[in-house]
C-alpha positions as CSV (number, residue, x, y, z in Angstrom):
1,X,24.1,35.3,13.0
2,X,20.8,35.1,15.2
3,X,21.2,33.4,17.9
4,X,18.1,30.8,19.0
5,X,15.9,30.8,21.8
6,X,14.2,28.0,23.8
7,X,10.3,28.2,23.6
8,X,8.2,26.1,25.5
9,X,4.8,24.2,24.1
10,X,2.2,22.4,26.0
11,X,0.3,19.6,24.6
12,X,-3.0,20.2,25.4
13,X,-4.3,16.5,25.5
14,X,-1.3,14.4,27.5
15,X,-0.4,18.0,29.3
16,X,3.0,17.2,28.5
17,X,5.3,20.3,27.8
18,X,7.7,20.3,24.8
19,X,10.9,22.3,24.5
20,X,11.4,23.9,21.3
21,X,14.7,25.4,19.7
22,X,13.5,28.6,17.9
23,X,16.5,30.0,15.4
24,X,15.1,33.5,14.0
25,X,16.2,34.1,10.2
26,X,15.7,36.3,7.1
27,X,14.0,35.4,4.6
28,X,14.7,36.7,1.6
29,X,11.6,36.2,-1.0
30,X,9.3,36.8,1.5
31,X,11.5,40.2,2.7
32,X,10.4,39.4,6.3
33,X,11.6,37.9,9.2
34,X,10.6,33.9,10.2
35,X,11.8,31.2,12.6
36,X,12.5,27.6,12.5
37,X,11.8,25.5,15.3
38,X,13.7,22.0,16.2
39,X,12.3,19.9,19.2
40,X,15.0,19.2,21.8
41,X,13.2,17.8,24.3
42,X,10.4,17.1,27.1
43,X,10.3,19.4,30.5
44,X,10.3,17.2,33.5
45,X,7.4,18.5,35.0
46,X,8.9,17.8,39.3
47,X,12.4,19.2,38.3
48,X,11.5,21.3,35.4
49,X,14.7,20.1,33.8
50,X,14.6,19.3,29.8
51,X,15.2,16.2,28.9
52,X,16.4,15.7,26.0
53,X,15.2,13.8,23.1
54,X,16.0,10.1,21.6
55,X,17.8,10.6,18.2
56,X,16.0,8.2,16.2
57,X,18.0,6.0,14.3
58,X,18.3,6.4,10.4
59,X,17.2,3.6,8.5
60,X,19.2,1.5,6.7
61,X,19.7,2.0,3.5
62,X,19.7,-1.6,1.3
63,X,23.4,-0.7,0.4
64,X,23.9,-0.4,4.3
65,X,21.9,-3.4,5.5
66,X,23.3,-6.4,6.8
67,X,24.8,-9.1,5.4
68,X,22.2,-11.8,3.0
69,X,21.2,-14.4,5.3
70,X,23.9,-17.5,5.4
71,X,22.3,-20.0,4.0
72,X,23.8,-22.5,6.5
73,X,24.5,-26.4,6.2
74,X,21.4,-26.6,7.6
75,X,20.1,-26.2,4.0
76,X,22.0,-29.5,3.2
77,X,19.3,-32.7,3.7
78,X,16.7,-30.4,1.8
79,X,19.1,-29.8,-1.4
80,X,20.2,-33.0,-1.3
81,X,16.3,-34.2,-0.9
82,X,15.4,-32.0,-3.9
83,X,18.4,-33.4,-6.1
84,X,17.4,-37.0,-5.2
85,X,13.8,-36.2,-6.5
86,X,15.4,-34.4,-9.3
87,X,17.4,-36.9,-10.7
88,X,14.4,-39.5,-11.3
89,X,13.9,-37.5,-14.0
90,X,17.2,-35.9,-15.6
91,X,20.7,-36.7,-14.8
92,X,22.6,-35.1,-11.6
93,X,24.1,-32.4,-14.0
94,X,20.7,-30.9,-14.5
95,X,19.5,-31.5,-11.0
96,X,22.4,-29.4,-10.1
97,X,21.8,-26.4,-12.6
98,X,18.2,-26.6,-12.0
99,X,18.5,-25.8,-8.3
100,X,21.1,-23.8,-8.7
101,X,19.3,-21.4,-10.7
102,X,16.2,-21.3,-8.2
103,X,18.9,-20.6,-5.8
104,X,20.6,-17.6,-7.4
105,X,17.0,-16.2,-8.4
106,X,16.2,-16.0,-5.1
107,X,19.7,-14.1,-4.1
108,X,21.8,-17.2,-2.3
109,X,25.5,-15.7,-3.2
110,X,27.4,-17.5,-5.9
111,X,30.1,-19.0,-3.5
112,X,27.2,-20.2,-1.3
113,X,25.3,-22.1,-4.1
114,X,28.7,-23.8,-5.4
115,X,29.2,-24.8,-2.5
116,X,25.6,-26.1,-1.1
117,X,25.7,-27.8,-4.8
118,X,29.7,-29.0,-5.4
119,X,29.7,-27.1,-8.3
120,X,32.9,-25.1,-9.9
121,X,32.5,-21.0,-9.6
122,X,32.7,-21.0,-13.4
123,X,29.8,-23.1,-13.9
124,X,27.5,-21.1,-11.0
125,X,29.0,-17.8,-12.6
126,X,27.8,-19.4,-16.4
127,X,23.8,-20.2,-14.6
128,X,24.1,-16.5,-13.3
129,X,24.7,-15.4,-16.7
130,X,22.3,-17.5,-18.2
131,X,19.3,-16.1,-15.9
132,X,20.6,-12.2,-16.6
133,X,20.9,-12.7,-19.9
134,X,17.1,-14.8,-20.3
135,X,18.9,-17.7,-22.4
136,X,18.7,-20.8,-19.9
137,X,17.5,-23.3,-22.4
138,X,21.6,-24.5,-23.3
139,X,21.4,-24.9,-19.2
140,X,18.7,-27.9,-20.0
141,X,21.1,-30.2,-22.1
142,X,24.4,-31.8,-21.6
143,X,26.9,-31.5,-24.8
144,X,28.2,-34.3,-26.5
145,X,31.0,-34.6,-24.1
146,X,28.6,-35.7,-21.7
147,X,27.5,-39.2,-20.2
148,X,24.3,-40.4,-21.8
149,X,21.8,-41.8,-19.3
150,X,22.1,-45.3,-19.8
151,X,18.2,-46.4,-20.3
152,X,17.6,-43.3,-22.3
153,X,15.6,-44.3,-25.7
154,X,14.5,-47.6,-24.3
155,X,13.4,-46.6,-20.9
156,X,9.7,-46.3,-21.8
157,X,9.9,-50.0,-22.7
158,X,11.7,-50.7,-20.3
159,X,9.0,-49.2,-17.5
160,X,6.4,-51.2,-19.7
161,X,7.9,-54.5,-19.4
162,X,8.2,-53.9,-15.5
163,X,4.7,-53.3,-15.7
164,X,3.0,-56.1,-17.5
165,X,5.1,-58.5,-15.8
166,X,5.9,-60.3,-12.4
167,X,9.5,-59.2,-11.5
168,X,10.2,-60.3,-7.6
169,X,13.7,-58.1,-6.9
170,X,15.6,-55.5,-8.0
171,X,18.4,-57.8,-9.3
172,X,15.8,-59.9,-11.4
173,X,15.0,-56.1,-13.2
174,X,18.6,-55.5,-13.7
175,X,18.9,-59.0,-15.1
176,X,16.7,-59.0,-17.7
177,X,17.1,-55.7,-18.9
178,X,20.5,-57.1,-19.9
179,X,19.8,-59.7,-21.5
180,X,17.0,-57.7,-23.7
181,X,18.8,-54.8,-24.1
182,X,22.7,-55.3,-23.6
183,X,22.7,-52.6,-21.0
184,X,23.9,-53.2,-17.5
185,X,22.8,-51.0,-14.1
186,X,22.8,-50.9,-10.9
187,X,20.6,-51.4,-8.7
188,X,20.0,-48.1,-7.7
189,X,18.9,-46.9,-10.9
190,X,16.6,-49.8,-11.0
191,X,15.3,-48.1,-7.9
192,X,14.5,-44.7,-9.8
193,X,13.0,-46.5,-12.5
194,X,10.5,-48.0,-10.0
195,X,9.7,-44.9,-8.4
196,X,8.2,-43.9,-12.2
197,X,6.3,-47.0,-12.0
198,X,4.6,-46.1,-8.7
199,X,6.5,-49.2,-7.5
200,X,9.0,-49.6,-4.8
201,X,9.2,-53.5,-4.8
């Protein structure tokens, strides 16, 4: 086996001189002898000593990088900001599977998202299926062993009675939908129903 030399290089701008491991070997389609030449490091130019180079680190490769991000508690008062806006529109089920599915998208881990959302694994591992497998539109409905929202057919009337008359409190609402329609809420959900109405009183 050939044994390798040091050469020595000078760059001509900086002046700086390079030491060079050359390795002499055969090479055998070309039938003539070549060298291959690995840097191994700088000459310190008051000692004349090498000093060897940094070994650059590898990169990571995305199997090797660290772990996903931990989506902390911190994430907490914005979920449970998004849900309350959510649910003036669809019930806390949906809420729940609609961010959930943003959050998956976007690579939260599944025990993360049931747990940002108090959701079971098998229904975060059924929204992860759904997204893979394109058919989200059964994640949009509740089946019949579901609560129907209460107002639900007669909430447009509802919204339109609020609106072409004087109503002075939330309980007043809650009273008179009632006694027009037999259905009793709280006030909270009188609440939502303003918020539709561009009303808060």
């Amino acid at each position: 086996m050939s044994e390798s030399n040091i050469i020595y290089l000078e760059n001509k701008k900086s002046g700086t001189v390079y030491a060079y491991e050359d390795k002499p070997y055969w090479d055998s389609v070309k039938k003539q002898s070549r060298s291959s030449r690995k840097l191994v490091g700088k000459v310190d130019p008051a000692t004349g000593n090498i000093i060897p180079t940094r070994k650059r680190k590898l990169k990571e490769t995305p199997m090797e990088q660290k772990e996903s991000p931990s989506y902390s508690d911190a994430a907490l008062p914005t979920i449970s900001k998004v849900l309350i806006f959510l649910r003036l529109f669809v019930c806390e089920t949906i809420a729940k599977r609609m961010v959930g599915m943003v959050m998956i998208a976007v690579g939260v881990p599944e025990d993360r998202v049931a747990e940002l959302l108090g959701m079971c694994a098998k229904s975060v591992n059924a929204l992860k299926k759904g997204l893979e497998d394109g058919e989200i539109d059964d994640m949009f409905h509740i089946a019949g062993g579901g609560r129907k929202r209460k107002l639900g057919d007669v909430e447009g009337s509802i919204i339109e009675e609020i609106g072409n008359n004087n109503y002075h409190s939330h309980q007043q609402i809650a009273d008179m939908i009632q006694e027009k329609y037999g259905i009793k809420v709280s006030l909270p959900v009188i609440g939502r129903l303003l918020k539709k109405t561009g009303s808060s009183d």
